[in-house]
N, C-alpha and C positions, 0 to 999 in steps of 0.2 A: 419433831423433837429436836431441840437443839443439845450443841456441845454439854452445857450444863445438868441438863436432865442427864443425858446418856451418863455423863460422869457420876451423878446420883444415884444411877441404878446400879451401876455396876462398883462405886467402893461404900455405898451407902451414904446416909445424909450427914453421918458422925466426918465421916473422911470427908466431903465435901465443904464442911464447915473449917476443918484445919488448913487442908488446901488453900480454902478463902483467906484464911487467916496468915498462913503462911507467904502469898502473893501481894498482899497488903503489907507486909511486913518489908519485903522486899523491893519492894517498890516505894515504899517512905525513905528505905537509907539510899538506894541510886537517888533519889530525888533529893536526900541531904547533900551527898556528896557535889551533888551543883552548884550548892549556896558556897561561897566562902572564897578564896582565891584559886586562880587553877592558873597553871603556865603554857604556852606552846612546844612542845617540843620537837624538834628539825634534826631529823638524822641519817644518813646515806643507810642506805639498804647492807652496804659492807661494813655499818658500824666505824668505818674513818674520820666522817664527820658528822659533830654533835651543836649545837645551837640550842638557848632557850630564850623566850620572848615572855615577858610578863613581868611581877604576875598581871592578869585581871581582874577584876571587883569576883569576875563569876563563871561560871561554866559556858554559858551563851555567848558569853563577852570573849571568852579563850576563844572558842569555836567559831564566831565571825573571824576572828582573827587568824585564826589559822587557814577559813578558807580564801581570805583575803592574800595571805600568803603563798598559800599552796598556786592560790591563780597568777600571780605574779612570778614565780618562778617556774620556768620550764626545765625541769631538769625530772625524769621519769626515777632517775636514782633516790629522791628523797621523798622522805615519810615525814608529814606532819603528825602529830599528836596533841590531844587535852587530857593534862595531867592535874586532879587537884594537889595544892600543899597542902599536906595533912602536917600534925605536930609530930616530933620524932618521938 
C-alpha cells in the first residue's frame, strides 16, 4: 500500500481529491513565480551589507547566477538570494 492509498483510507476519496487539487494548485503559482524577472540578492548575515545583481530574464537564470557568485566569493558572512520582481 503506498502513501496514496493510506491517505485514501484514512480522510476518504472526497479529501483525497482536494488535497490533489490543493498540491496542484500550489505547485502552478511556485512554478509561475519563476517565469518572469528575479534579482540576486547579497547581504552580510549582520544586515550591514546589501547588494543586488539583475534582474535576469528568470528564476534558473537568477540561481546560476548567484551560485556563480556565491562561488567566487569566499566570505561565510554573506547570503545569496533569488528574489522575483513582482509588480508593486
Amino acid at each position: 500500500m503506498d502513501d496514496f492509498d493510506r491517505l485514501s483510507l484514512s480522510i476518504g476519496r472526497d479529501g483525497v481529491d482536494a488535497y490533489a487539487r490543493l498540491m496542484s494548485t500550489l505547485v502552478q503559482e511556485e512554478l509561475a513565480l519563476l517565469v518572469g524577472p528575479h534579482i540576486v540578492v547579497c547581504s552580510s548575515r549582520d544586515s550591514t551589507t546589501l547588494a543586488y545583481t539583475g534582474p535576469y530574464p528568470d528564476g534558473l537564470t537568477a540561481l546560476i547566477a548567484a551560485e556563480r557568485d556565491a562561488g567566487q566569493i569566499e566570505d561565510d558572512d554573506l547570503e545569496f538570494r533569488v528574489s522575483p520582481l513582482l509588480p508593486p
